[in-house]
C-alpha positions as CSV (number, residue, x, y, z in Angstrom):
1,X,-1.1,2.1,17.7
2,X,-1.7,-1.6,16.4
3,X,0.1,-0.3,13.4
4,X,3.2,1.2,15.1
5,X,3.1,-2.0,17.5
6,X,3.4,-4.0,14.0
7,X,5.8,-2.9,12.9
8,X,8.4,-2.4,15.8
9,X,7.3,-6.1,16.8
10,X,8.3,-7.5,12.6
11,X,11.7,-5.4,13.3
12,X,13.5,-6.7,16.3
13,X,13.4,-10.4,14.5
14,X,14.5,-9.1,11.4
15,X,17.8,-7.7,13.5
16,X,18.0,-10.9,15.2
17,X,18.0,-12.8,11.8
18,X,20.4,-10.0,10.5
19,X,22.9,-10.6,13.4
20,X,22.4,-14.3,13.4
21,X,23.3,-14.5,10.1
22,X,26.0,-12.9,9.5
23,X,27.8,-13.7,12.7
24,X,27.1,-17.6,10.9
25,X,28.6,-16.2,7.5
26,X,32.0,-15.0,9.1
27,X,32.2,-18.2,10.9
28,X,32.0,-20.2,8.0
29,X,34.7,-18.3,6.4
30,X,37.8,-20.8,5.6
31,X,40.2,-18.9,6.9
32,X,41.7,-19.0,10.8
33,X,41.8,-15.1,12.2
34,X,44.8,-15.7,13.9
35,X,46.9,-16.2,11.4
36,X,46.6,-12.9,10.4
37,X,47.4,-11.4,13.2
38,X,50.5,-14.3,13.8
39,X,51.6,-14.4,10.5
40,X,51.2,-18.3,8.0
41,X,54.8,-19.1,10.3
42,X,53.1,-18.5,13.6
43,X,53.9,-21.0,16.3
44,X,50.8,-23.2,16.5
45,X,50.5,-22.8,20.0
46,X,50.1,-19.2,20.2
47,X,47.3,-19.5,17.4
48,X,45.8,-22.1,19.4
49,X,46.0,-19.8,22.6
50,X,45.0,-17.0,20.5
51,X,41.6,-19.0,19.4
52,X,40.9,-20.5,23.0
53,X,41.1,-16.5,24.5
54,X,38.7,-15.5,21.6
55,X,36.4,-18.4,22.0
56,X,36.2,-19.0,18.0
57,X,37.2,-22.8,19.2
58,X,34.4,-23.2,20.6
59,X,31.1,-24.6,18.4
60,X,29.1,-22.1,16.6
61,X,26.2,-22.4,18.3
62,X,27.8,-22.1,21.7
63,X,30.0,-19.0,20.0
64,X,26.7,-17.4,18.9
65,X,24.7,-17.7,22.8
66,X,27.9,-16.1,24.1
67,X,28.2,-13.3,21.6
68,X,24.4,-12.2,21.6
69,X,24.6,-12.4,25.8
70,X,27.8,-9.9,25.8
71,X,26.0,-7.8,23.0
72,X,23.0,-7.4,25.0
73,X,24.3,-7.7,28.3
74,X,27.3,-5.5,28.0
75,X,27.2,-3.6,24.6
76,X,30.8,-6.0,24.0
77,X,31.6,-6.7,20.4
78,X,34.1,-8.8,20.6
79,X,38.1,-8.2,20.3
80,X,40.2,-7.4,17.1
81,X,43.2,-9.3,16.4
82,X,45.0,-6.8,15.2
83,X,44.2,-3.6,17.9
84,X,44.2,-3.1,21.9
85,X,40.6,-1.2,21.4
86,X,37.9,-3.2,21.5
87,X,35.6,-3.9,18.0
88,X,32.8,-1.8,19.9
89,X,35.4,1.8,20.5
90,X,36.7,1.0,17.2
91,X,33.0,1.2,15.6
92,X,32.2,4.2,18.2
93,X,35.4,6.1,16.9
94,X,34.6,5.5,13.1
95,X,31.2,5.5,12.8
96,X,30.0,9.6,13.5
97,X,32.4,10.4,10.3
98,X,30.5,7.7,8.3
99,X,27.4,8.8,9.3
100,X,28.1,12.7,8.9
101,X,29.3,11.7,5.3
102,X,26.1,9.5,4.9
103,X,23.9,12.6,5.9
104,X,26.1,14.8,4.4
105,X,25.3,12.7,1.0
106,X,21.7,12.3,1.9
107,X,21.0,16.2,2.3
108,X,22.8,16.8,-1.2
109,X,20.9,13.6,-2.8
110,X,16.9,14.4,-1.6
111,X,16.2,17.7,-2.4
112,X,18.5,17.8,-5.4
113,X,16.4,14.5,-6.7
114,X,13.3,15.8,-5.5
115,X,13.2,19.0,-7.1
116,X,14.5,17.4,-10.9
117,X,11.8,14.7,-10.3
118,X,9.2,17.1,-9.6
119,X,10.6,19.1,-13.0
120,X,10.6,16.5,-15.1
121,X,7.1,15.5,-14.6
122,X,5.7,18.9,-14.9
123,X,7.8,19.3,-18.1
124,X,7.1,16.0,-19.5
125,X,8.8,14.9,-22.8
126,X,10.6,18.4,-22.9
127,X,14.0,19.4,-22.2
128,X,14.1,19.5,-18.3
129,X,12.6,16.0,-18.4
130,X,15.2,14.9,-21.1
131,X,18.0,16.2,-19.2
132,X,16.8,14.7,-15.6
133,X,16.4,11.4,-17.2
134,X,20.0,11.3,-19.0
135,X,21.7,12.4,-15.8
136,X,19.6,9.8,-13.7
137,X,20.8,7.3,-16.0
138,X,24.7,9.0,-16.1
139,X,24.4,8.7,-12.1
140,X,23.7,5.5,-11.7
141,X,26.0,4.4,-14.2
142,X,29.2,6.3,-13.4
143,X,30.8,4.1,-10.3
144,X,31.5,5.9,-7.1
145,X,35.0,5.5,-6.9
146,X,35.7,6.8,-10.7
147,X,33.8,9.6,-10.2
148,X,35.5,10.3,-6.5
149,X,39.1,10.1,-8.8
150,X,37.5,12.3,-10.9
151,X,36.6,14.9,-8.3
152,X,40.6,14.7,-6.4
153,X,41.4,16.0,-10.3
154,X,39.3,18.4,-11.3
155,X,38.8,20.1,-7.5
156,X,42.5,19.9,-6.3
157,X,42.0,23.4,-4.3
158,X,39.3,21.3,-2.2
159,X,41.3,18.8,0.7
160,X,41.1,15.4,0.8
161,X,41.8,12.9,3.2
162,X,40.9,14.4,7.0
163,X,38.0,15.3,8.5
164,X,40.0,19.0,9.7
165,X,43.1,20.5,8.4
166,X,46.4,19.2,10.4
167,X,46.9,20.9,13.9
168,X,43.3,21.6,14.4
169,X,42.4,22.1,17.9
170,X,38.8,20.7,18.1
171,X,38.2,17.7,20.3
172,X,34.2,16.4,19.4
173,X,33.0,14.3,22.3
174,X,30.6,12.7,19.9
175,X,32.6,12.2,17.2
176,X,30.1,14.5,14.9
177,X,32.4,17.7,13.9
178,X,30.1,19.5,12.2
179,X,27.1,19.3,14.3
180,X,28.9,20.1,17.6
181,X,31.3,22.8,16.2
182,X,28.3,24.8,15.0
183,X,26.7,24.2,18.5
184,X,29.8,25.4,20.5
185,X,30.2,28.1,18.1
186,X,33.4,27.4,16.3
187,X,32.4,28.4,12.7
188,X,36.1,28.0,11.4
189,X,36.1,24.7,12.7
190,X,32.9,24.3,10.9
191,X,33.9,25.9,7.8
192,X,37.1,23.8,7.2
193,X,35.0,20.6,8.3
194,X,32.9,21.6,5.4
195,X,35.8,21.8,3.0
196,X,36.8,18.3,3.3
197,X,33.4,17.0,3.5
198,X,32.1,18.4,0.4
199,X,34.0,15.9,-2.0
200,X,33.1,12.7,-0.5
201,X,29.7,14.1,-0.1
202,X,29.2,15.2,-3.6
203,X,30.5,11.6,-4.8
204,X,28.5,9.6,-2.3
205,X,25.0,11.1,-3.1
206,X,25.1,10.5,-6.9
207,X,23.2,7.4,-7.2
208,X,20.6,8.1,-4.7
209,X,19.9,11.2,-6.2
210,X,19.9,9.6,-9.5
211,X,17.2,7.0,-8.1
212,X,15.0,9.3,-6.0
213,X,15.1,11.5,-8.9
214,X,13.6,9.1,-11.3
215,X,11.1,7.6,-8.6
216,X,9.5,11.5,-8.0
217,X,9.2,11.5,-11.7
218,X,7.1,8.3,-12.0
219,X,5.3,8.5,-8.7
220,X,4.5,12.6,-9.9
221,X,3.8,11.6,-13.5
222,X,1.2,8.6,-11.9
223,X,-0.5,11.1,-9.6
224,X,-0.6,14.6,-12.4
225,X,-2.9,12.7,-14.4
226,X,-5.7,12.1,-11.6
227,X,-9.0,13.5,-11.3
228,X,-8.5,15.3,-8.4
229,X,-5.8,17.3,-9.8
230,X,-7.4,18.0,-13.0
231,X,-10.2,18.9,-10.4
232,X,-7.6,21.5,-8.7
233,X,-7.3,23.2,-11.9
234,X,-10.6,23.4,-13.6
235,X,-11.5,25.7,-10.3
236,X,-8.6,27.8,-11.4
237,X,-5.5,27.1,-8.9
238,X,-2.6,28.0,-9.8
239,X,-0.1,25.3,-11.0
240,X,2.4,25.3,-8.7
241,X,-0.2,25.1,-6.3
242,X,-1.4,22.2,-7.7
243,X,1.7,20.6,-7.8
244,X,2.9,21.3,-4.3
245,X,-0.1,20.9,-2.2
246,X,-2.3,18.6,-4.1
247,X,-0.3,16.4,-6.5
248,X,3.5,16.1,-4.3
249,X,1.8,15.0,-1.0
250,X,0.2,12.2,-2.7
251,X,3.3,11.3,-4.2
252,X,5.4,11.6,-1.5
253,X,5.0,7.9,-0.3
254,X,7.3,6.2,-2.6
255,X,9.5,8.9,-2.5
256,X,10.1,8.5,1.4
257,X,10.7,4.7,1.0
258,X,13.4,5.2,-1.7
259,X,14.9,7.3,0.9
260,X,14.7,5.5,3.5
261,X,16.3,2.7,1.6
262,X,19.1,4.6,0.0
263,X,20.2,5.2,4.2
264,X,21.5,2.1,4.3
265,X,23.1,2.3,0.6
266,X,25.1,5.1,1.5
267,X,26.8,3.9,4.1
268,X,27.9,0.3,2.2
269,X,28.6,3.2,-0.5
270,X,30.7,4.7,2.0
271,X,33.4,2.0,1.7
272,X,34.4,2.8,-1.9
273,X,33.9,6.5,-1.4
274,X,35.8,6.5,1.9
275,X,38.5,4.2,0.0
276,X,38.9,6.7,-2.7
277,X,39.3,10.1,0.0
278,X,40.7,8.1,2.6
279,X,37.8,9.5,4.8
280,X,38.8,7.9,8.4
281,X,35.2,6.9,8.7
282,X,34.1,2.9,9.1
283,X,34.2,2.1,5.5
284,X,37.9,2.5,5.8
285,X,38.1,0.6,9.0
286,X,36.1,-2.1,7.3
287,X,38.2,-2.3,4.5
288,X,41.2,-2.5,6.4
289,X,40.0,-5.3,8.8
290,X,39.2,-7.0,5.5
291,X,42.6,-7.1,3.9
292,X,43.9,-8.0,7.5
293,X,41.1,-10.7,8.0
294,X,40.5,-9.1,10.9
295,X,36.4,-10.9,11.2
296,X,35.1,-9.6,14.6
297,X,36.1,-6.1,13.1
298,X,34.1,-7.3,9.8
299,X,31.6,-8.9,11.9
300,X,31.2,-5.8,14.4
301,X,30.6,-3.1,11.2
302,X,28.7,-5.4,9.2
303,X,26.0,-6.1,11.9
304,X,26.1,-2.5,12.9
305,X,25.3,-1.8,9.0
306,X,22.3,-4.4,9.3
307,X,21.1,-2.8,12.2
308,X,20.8,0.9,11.1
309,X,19.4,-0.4,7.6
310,X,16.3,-2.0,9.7
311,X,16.3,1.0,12.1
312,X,15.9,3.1,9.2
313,X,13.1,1.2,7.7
314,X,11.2,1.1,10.9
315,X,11.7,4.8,10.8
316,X,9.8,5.1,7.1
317,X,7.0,2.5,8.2
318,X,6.4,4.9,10.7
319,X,6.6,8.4,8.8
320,X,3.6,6.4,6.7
321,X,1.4,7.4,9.6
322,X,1.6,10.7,8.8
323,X,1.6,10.6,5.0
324,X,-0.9,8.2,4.6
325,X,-4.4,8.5,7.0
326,X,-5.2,4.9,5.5
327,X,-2.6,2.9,7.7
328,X,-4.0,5.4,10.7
329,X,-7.4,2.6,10.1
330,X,-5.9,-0.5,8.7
331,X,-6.6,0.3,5.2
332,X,-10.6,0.4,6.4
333,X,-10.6,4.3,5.0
């Protein structure tokens, strides 16, 4: 419990520094929002009005006390510039697709890795380790949005650029399509949701598989040549028992906190990827508020991105409790 305690307690300040500084960052940006949404002609009264009603007149300090206040007060993220919704419905209505892409990406990317890790270290220095270590190397070298161009051309029968083919009737309360159409039973909905996810997905998750690939291999290479696996199989178990329930537990460690980082690389992947397939997901809402200079949209996403990154790690610390008995003690056992 002193461990769990830990670590929640070094998390909440690390949000609080991630919030703080990039709601500093976008403040410090030499530009003036309103102009954006005014036009560089605008009537310098308006803007003026414009910046009074959004309190980004105000000091930066005093600008900062009233935005954490609303955040925790009232879940309020501010107001765009540039649309009647809020920043905090425009985040609610983008974000599931993100994140259904990002697990979507995630599912293809860990047991994918895992499993050409695992077969490169068994079969060191032969073919199945050559090939996993060329196509790590290919994946994190290819950029996403060359290899999402790539995909549009060579799968043209796949769709592109919606979550569900036009006149669709599926309306998903929680913004998830394919989790709540399999749980209302709508397996056509499902099925076409599936169709234009599969691109993106398949585009998104070839870097982290690339990395978790290569980190099973090291972490499975380090723990093959112990002596409690050569142990395992001088008593004659088989190998695949060895390497399953002896050798990949052990390993397993590193391999969780590559994951768990590559969480939070997949959805800042997500803008490029979401770019590319115009996936109506928040890297495309980011984007957009980018070009437009549209900063509490920029600020809202980015500090939402910040948020699940640390979420996410807090998530791995915790999964060490059960992979690890040491941190159950402190490191005492």
């Amino acid at each position: 419990m002193a461990y769990l305690a830990r670590r929640v307690l070094i998390s909440i300040p690390t949000a609080m520094v991630a919030v703080v500084a990039v709601f500093v960052a976008i403040r410090l940006v030499p530009n003036n929002p309103a102009l954006g949404a005014f036009g560089q002609h605008a009537v310098p009264e308006k803007v003026a009005a414009e910046m009074q009603r959004q309190g980004w007149d105000r000091p930066i300090l005093g600008q900062l006390g009233q935005f954490l206040r609303e955040v925790f007060t009232q879940g309020d993220l501010g107001e765009s510039f540039f649309h009647t919704e809020s920043v905090a419905a425009g985040l609610k209505r983008t974000f599931p697709a993100t994140m259904e892409l990002a697990l979507a990406a995630l599912l293809i990317a860990a047991p994918c890795g895992l499993l050409l890790g695992i077969a490169a270290a068994v079969w060191r220095n032969r073919w199945p380790d050559v090939l996993c270590t060329a196509g790590s190397l290919l994946g994190v070298s290819v950029p996403v949005f060359f290899l999402g161009i790539m995909l549009r051309y060579w799968f043209t029968g796949l769709p592109t650029g919606r979550r569900l083919p036009v006149g669709t009737e599926f309306d998903a309360a929680s913004g998830f399509v394919l989790i709540e159409s399999l749980l209302r039973g709508r397996f056509d909905v499902f099925s076409a949701g599936l169709r234009h996810l599969i691109l993106p997905a398949v585009a998104l998750s070839t870097i982290p598989l690339a990395i978790i690939a290569r980190i099973t291999r090291f972490a499975m290479l380090d723990v093959l040549s112990a002596d409690y696996v050569r142990t395992a199989r001088a008593k004659g178990s088989a190998w695949w028992r060895v390497v399953l329930l002896h050798a990949l537990p052990n390993a397993s460690i590193p391999v969780v906190n590559i994951t768990g980082l590559q969480v939070g690389q997949l959805l800042t992947g997500a803008v490029l990827t979401e770019t590319v397939f115009d996936w109506p997901g928040l890297g495309k809402f980011l984007v957009k508020a980018v070009l437009d200079s549209d900063y509490a949209v920029v600020q809202g996403a980015t500090l939402l991105i910040a948020v699940v990154f640390v979420t996410t790690n807090l998530a791995v610390d915790l999964l060490y409790v059960l992979l690890d008995p040491r941190s159950r003690w402190g490191g005492e056992r």
